[in-house]
C-alpha positions as CSV (number, residue, x, y, z in Angstrom):
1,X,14.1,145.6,27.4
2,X,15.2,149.0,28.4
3,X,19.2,150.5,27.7
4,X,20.3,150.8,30.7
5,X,21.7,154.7,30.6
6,X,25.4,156.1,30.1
7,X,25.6,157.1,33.6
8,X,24.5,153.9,35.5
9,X,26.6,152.0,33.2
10,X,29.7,154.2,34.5
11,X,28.7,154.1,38.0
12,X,28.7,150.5,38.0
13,X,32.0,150.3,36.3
14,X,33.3,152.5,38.7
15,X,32.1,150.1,41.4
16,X,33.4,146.9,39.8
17,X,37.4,148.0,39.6
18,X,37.1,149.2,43.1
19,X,35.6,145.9,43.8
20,X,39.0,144.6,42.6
21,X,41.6,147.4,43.8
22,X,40.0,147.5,46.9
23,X,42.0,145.5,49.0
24,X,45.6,145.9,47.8
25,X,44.6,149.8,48.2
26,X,43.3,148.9,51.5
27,X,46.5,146.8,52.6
28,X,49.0,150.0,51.4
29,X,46.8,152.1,53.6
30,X,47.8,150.2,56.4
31,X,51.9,150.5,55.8
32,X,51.2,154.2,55.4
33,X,49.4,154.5,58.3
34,X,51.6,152.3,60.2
35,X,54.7,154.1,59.0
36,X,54.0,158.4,58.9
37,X,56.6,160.2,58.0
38,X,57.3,164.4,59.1
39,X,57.0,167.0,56.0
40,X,59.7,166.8,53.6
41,X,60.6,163.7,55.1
42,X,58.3,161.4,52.8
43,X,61.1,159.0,51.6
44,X,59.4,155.6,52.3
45,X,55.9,156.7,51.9
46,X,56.8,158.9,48.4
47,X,58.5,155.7,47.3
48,X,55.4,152.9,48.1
49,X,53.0,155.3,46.4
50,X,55.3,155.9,43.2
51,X,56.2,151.9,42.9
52,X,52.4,151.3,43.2
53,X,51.6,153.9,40.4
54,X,54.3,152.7,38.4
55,X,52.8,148.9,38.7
56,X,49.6,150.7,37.3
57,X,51.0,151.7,33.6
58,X,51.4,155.4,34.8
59,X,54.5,157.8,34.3
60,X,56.0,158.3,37.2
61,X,58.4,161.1,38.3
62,X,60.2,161.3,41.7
63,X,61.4,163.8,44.0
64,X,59.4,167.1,42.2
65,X,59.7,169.6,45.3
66,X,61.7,167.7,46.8
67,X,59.6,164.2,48.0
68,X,56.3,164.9,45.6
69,X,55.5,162.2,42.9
70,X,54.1,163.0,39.6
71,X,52.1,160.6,37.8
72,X,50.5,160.6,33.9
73,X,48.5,158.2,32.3
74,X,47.9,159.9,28.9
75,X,44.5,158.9,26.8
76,X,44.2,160.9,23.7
77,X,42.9,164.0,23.1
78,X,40.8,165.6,26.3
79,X,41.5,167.6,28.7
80,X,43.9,167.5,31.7
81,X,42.6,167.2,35.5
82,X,44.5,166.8,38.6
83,X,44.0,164.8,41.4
84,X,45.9,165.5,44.3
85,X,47.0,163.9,47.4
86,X,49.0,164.7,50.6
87,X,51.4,162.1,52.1
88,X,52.8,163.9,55.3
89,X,52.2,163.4,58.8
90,X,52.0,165.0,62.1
91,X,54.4,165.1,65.6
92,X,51.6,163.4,67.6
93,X,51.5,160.5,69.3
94,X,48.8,157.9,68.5
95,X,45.9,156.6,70.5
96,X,43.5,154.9,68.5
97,X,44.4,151.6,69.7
98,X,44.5,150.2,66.4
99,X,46.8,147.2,65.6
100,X,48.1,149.0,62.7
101,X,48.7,152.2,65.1
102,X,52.2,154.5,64.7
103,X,55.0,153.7,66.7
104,X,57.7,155.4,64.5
105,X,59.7,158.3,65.6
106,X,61.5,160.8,63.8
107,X,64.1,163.6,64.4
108,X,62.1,167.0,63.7
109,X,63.6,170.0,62.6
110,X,64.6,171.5,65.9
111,X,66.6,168.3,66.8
112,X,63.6,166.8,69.0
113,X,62.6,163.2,68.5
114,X,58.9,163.4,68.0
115,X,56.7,160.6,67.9
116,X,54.2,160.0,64.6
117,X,50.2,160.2,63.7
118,X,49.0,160.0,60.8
119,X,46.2,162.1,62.5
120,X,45.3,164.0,59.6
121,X,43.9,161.6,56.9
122,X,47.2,161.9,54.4
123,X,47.4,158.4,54.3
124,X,44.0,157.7,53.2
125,X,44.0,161.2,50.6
126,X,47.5,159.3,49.2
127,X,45.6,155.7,48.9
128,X,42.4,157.2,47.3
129,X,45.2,158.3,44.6
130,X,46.5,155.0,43.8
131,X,42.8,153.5,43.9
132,X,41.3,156.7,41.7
133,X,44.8,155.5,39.4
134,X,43.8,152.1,39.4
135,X,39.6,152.3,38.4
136,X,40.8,155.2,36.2
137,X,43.3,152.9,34.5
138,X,40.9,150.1,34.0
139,X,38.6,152.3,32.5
140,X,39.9,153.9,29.9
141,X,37.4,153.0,26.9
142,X,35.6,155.3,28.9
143,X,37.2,158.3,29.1
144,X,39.7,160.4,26.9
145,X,42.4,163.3,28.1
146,X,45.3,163.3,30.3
147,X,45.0,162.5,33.9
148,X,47.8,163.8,36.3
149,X,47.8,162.6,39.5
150,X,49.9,164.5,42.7
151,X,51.3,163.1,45.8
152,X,52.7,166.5,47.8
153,X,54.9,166.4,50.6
154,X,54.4,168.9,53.4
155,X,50.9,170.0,53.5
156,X,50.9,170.4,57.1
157,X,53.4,173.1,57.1
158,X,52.1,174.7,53.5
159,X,55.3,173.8,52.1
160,X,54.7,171.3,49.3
161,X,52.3,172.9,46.7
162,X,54.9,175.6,46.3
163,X,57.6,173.2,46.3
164,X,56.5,171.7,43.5
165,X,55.4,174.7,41.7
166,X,58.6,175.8,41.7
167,X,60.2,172.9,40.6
168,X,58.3,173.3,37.0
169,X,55.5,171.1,38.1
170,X,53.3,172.9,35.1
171,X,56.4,173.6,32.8
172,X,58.1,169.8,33.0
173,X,54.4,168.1,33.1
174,X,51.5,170.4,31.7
175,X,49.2,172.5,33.1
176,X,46.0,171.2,33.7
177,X,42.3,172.2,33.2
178,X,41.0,171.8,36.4
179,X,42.7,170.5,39.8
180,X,40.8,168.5,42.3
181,X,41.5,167.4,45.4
182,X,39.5,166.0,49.0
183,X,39.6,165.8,52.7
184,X,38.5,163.7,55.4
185,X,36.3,165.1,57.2
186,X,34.4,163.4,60.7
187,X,31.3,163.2,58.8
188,X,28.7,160.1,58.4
189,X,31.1,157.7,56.1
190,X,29.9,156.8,52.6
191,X,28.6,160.8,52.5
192,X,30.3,163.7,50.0
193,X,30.9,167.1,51.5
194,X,30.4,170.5,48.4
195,X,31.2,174.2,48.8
196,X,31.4,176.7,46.2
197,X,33.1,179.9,46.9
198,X,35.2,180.5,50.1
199,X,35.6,177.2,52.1
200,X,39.1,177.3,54.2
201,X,40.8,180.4,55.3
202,X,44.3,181.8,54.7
203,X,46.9,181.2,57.4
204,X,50.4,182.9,58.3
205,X,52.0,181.9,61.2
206,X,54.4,184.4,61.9
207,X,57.5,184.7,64.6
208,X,58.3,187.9,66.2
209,X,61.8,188.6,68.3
210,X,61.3,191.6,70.5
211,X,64.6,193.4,71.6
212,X,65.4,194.4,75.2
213,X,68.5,195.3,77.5
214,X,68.5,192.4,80.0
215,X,69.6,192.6,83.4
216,X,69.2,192.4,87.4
217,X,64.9,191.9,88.7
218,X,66.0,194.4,91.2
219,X,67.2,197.2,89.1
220,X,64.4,197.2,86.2
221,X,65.2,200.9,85.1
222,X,68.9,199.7,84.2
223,X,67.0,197.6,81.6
224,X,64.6,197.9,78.8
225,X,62.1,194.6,79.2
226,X,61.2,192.9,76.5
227,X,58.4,190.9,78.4
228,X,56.5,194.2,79.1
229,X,56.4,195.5,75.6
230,X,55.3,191.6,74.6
231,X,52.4,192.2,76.9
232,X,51.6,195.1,75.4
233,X,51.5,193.9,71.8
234,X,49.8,190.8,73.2
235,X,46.6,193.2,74.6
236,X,47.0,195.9,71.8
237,X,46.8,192.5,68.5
238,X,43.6,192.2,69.8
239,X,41.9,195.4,68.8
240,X,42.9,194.6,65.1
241,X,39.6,192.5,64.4
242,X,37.3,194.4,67.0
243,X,38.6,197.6,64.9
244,X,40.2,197.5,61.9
245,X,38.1,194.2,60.6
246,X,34.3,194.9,59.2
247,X,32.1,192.9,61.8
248,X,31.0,191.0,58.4
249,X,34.0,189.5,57.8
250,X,35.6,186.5,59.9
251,X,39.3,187.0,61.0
252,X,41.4,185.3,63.9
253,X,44.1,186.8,65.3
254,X,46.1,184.3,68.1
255,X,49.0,184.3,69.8
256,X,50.0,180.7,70.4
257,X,53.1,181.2,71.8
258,X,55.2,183.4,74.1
259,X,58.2,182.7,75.7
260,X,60.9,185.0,77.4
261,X,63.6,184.6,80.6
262,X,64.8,182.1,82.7
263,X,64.0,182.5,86.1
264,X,62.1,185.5,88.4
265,X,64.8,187.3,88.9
266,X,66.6,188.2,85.6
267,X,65.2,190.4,82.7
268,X,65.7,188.8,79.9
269,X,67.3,189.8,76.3
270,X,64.6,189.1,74.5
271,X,61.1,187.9,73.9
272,X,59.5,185.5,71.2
273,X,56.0,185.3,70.1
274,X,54.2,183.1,67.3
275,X,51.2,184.3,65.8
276,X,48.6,182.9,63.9
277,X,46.3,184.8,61.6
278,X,43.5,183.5,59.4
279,X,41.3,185.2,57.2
280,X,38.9,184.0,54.1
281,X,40.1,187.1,52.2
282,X,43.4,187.6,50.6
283,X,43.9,191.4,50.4
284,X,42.2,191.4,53.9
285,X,44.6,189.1,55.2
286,X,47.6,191.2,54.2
287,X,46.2,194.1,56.0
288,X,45.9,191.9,59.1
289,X,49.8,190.9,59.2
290,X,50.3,194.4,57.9
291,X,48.6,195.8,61.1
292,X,50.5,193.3,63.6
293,X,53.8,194.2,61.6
294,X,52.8,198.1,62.5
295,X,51.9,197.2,66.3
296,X,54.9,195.2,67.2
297,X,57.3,198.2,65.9
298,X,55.1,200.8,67.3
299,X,55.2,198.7,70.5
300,X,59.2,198.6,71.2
301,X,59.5,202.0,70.4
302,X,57.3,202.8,73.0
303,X,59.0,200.4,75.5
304,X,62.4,201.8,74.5
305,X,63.7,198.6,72.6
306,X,67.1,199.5,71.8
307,X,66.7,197.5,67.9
308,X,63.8,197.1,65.8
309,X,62.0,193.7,66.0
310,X,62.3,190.6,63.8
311,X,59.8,189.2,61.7
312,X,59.7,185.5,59.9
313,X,57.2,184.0,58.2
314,X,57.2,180.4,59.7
315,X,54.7,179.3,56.9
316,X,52.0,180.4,55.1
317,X,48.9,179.6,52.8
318,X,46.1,181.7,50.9
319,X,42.4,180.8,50.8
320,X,40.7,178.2,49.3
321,X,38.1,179.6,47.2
322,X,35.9,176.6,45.4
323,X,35.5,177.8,41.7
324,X,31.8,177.6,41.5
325,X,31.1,176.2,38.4
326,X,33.1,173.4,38.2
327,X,31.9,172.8,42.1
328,X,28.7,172.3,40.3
329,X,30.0,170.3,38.0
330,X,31.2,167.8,39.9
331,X,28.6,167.6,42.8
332,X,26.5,166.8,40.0
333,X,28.7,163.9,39.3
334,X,28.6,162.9,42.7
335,X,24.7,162.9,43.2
336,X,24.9,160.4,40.0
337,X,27.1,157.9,41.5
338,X,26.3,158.2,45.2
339,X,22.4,159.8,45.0
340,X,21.7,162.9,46.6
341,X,20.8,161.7,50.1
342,X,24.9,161.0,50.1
343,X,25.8,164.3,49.7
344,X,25.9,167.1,52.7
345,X,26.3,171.2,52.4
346,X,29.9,171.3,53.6
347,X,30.3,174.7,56.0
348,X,32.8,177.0,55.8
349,X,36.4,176.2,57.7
350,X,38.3,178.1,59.7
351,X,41.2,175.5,59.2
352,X,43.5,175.9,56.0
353,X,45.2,173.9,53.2
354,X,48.3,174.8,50.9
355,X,46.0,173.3,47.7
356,X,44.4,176.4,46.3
357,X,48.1,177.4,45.4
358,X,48.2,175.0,42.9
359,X,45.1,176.6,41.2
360,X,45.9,180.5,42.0
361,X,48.4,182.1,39.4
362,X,49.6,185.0,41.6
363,X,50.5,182.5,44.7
364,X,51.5,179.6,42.8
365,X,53.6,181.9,40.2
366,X,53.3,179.5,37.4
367,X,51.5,182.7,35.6
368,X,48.1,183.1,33.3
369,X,45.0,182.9,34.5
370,X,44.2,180.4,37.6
371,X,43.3,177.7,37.4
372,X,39.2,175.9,38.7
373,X,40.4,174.5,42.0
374,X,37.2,172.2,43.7
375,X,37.8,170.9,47.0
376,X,35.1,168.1,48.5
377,X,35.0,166.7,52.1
378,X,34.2,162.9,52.5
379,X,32.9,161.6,55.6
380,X,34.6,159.2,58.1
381,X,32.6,158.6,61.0
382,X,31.4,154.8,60.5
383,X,27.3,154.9,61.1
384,X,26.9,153.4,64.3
385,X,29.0,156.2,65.5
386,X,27.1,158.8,63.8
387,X,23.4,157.8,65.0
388,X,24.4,157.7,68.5
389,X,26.1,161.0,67.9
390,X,23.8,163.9,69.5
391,X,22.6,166.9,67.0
392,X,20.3,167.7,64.1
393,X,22.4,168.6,61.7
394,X,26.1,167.7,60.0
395,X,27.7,170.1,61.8
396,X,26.3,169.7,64.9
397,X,27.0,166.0,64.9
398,X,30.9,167.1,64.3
399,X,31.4,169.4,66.9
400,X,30.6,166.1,69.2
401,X,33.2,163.8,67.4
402,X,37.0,164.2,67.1
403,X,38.5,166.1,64.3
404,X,41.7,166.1,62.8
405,X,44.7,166.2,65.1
406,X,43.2,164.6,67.6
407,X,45.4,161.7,68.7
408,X,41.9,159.4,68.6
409,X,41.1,160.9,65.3
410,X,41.1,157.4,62.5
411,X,39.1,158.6,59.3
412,X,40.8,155.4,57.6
413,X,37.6,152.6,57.6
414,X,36.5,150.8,54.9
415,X,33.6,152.6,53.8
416,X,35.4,156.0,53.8
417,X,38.6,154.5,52.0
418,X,35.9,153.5,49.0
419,X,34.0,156.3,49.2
420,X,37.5,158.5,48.6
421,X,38.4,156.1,45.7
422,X,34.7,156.5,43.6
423,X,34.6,160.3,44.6
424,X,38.0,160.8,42.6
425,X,37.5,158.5,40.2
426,X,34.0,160.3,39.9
427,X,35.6,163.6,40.1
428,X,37.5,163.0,37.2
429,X,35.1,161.6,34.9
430,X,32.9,164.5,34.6
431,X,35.7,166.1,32.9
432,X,37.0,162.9,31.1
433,X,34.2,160.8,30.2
434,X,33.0,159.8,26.6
């Protein structure tokens, strides 16, 4: 009779309390998902996640940054990881048909009611939390340390991670060893997404007011027209990449929005723009907004503007940049529990998260050195889907499939929701385990 070995003894352990959270995880999903709430506005969802993580022996906090929950479950001596999830959701209004689908509303920021979509995953990134909690808790013979778990408000407008930062999240609960985290991504479900090094891209979206002397259509040289110098800076942003960028490097400059006057006839005041700039390097990214910040001014100067533009940082985020040894480290633990044909080379994203500022000292300003950060991707696309998907490869499959922020976009099966749960749970362990 062979011993079985250490690591198919903890896989199936793993599976067995999933086995039994399972379905209460699966049954909180549903309220969440039924029930999204706008960043900063988590009150009901931050409240379900902490009374479920209370009900699971951990210490809970409320309210750090402002709707996060913070959540211990101490085990000796060991070292501390993180796990964190995102609870917020989007100003969309659902499609997926689902019987479970949004139907809330909410008052947004600028007074609007919005309708609700969960059309980013938070839901199921907040219930793989509680079911990671739950298999962690049930195994503890197995593992020794200090396992801090994170449910963030306002990812989708990079507030949250700073939030709680600043509200001592590493001074009132520790600062941990390594900090992990996933997202949903429209991959085959049941499959584990890795990338070491630089895998999202820094964001600023930025808002510019552009200064003019409004006045009659018919008599423009009694004005100064802010919706000709917008034009200009418009045309003139986009030489930044084509020549101030290297051609190596990957850097989007867009201007999303631009609004000005009221009708043909009337020059306006003013002008307004929005501009989004991403970049996978953080000095380079500076530069970028650096060289917008120079165009704009050097823009209504030419055009006369009778006061120097506005800038305001609507919201920003550096890059994620997946330490690669403990990448390693845990896709190793993945290939263990899942097997290697359930893992995929994740590529790069242009899109961006407010996550690596939990592990980078300078952004985060919790001080020393930074901290790991790894970052995995699991799939959602249930496998039916997927083979009748055209393409070769992983990302070829996706670009056929919705993504997230679709209105259609549901990562939230079954097999994705486990998957999530064992991948943390996993995640953990090959920093905690015996």
């Amino acid at each position: 009779m062979t011993t079985p070995s250490p690591t198919l003894d903890l896989k199936g352990a793993i599976g067995a309390q999933v086995d039994a959270t399972l379905e209460t995880v699966q049954a909180l999903y549903r309220q969440l998902h039924q029930h999204p709430e706008l960043p900063f506005q988590e009150h009901r969802t931050s409240a379900r996640l902490a009374e479920a993580l209370e009900g699971l022996g951990y210490e809970v906090t409320r309210g750090v940054g402002g709707t996060g929950v913070v959540a211990l479950l101490r085990n000796g001596e060991g070292p501390t990881v993180m796990l964190r999830g995102d609870m917020d959701a989007l100003p969309i209004k659902e499609a997926t048909g689902l019987d479970f689908a949004s139907r809330d509303t909410a008052i947004a920021d600028d007074g609007n009611e919005v309708p609700l979509m969960h059309a980013c995953g938070h839901d199921l990134h907040s219930s793989c939390v509680v079911g990671a909690a739950a298999v962690m808790a049930g195994l503890r013979t197995h593992w020794s340390g200090t396992l801090m778990l994170i449910c963030q408000p306002a990812e989708e407008i990079f507030g949250g991670a700073r939030a709680m930062l600043d509200d001592g999240l590493y001074t009132r609960f520790g600062r941990p060893d390594v900090v992990l985290g996933q997202h949903n991504m429209p991959a085959l479900a049941g499959t584990v997404g890795h990338i070491a090094g630089g895998a999202m891209a820094a964001c600023t979206n930025l808002a510019v007011t552009i200064h003019g002397a409004g006045g009659h259509g018919s008599m423009p040289a009694q004005t100064v027209d802010p919706v000709v110098i917008a034009a200009h800076v418009v045309t003139r942003l986009q030489s930044i990449v084509s020549r101030e960028v290297p051609p190596e490097e990957t850097v989007v400059v867009t201007v999303g929005k631009l609004a000005a006057g009221t009708q043909a006839n009337i020059i306006p005041h003013s002008a307004e723009l929005e501009i989004n700039v991403r970049s996978f390097d953080n000095a380079l990214h500076r530069q970028v907004v650096a060289s917008i910040e120079r165009i704009v001014r050097a823009e209504c100067e030419a055009g006369c503007s009778p006061r120097p533009p506005e800038f305001r940082v609507l919201n920003e985020t550096i890059a994620l940049h997946n330490d690669a040894v403990a990448v390693e480290h845990v896709r190793r633990a993945h290939a263990e529990h899942f097997g290697e044909a359930s893992l995929y080379a994740m590529p790069r994203l242009n899109g961006s998260e407010d996550f690596p500022i939990f592990g980078n000292a300078e952004a985060g300003g919790f001080g020393g050195e930074d901290i790991p950060c790894v970052y995995w991707f699991i799939g959602a696309t249930p496998a039916a889907r997927w083979a009748d998907t055209p393409g070769a490869s992983v990302t070829e499959k996706m670009r056929h499939l919705e993504m997230p922020h679709s209105p259609y976009y549901f990562p939230g099966n079954p097999v994705t929701l486990r998957t999530g749960i064992e991948a943390m749970a996993a995640g953990a362990l090959a920093w905690l385990a015996r």
